[in-house]
N, C-alpha and C positions, 0 to 999 in steps of 0.2 A: 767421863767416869760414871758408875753406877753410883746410886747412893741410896737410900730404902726412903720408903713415901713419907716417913715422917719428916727426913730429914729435908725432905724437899718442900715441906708445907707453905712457907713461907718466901718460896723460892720466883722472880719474876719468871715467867713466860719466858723459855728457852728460843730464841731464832733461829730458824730451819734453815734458810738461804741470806744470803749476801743483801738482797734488799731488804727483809724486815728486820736485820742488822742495822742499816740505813735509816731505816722509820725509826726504828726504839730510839737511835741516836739521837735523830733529831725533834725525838719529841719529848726531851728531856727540856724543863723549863731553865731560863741560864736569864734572870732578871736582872744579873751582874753585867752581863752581855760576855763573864766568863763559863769554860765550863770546865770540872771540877771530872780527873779522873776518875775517882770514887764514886760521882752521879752516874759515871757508865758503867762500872761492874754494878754496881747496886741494879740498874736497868736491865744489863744481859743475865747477870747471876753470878756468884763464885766458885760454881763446883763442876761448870763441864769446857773439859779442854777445848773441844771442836771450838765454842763459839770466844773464846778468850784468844786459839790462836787467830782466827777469823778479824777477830777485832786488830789484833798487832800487825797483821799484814795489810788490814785495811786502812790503819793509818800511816804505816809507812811505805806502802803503795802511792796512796794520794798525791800528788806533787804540791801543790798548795799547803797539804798539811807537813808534808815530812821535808819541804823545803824550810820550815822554820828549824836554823838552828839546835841542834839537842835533840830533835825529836825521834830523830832512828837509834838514837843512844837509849834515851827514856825507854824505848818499843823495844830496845833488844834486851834490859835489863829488864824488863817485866816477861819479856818470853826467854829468858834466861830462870827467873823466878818459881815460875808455873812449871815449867819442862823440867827443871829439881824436882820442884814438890810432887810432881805426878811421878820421877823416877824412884822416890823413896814410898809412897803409899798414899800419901796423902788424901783426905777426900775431899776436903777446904781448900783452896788456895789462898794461903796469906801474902800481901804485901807490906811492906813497910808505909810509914805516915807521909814520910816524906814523899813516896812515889803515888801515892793514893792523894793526896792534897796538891797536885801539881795540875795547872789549871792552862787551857790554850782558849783562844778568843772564838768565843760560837759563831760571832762570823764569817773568820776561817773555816771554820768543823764545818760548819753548813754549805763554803761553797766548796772546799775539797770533797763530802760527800755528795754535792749533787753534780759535780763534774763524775762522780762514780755510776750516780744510777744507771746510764744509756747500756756503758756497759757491762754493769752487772746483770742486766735482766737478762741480757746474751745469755753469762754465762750461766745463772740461775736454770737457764729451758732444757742445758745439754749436759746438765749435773741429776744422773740418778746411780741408782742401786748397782753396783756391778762389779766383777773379779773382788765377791768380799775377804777374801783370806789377806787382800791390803792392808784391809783398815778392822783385823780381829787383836785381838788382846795385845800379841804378840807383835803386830805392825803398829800399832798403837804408845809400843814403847821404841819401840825402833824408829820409830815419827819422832816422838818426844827425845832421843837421842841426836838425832839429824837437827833439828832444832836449836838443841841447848849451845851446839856445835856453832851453828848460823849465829844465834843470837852473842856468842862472844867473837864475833867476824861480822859485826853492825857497826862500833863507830870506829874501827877503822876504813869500812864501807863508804862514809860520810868524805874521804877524801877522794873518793872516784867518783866523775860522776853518773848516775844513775845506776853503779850498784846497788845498791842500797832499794831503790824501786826495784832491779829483780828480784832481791830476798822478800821484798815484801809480798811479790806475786806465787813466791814461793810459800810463803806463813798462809797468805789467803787460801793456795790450795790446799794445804795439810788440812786446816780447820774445815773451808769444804768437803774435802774428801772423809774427815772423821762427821763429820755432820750428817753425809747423808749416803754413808759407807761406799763411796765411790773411790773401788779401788785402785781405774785409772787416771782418776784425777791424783790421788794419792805415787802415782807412777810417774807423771809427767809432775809433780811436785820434787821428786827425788833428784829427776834429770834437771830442774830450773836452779835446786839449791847447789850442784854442782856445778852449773855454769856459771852462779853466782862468785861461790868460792874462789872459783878459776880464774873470772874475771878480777877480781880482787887483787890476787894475787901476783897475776900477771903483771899489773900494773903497780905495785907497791917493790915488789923483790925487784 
């Protein structure tokens, strides 16, 4: 989302692709040996969609990380959250205290992100610019629909397994494809959330 220079003064360094996504994470200091949801929006920012859905698909992507218990439920009510607030106007995204003070083991974080890098930088090379009417204002919200959708079809995701890792592959490409207006990647995001669904569904009815 847009927002005017002031309001961004204070704002960190926005990540452009999937690894420096990666690096911000994990170079957040965690002296607890926890690490504190709130330390990662504070590090990515709160006011651009691309890299908040980025972040949700990339922690329930991760298998290390979103095989801990709770954790595709946590991912889907904060991409539940955000996909509201961006459909009524918003240019903040608020969370609640509860979901912002909820803390996993940087050990974890660390080794589910560096089981990530090999193939993020993949897909980082063959992520550019292209069919932008995907990812314009108007696709933009029609993302954040398809989303809000996914994210209340996450913890019952959690009873199948590896559902739950294609929606996340699916959150990763929305935020990619609005990151860095790639509107095929935003294409083959539309066709993964529908398989996801699918698969869900097949298996639960």
């Amino acid at each position: 989302m847009a927002v005017s220079k002031g309001d961004t003064e204070d704002e960190p360094r926005e990540p452009h692709n999937l690894i420096e996504l990666i690096e911000t994470i994990e170079a957040i200091e965690t002296p607890s040996g926890k690490l504190r949801f709130d330390a990662v929006l504070e590090a990515i920012g709160r006011r651009s969609f691309g890299p908040l859905l980025l972040l949700a698909g990339l922690v329930t992507l991760a298998p290390v990380i979103s095989g801990i218990p709770g954790v595709p439920s946590l991912m889907g009510m904060f991409t539940f959250l955000v996909c509201a607030q961006l459909l009524v106007g918003r240019r903040t995204f608020w969370l609640p205290a509860w979901l912002r003070n909820r803390q996993l083991s940087s050990d974890k974080v660390h080794k589910g992100l560096g089981w990530m890098r090999k193939p993020s930088r993949m897909i980082d090379r063959l992520v550019y610019h292209r069919i932008s009417f995907m990812t314009g204002d108007f696709a933009i919200r029609v993302i954040a629909v398809t989303c809000f959708v996914l994210s209340i079809a996450m913890p019952p995701m959690e009873l199948v397994p590896l559902t739950v890792n294609i929606a996340g592959v699916a959150l990763t490409f929305f935020g990619l494809a609005i990151m860095a207006r790639d509107g095929l990647l935003s294409i083959i995001a539309f066709i993964i959330t529908g398989i996801s669904l699918f698969t869900m569904l097949y298996n639960l009815l």
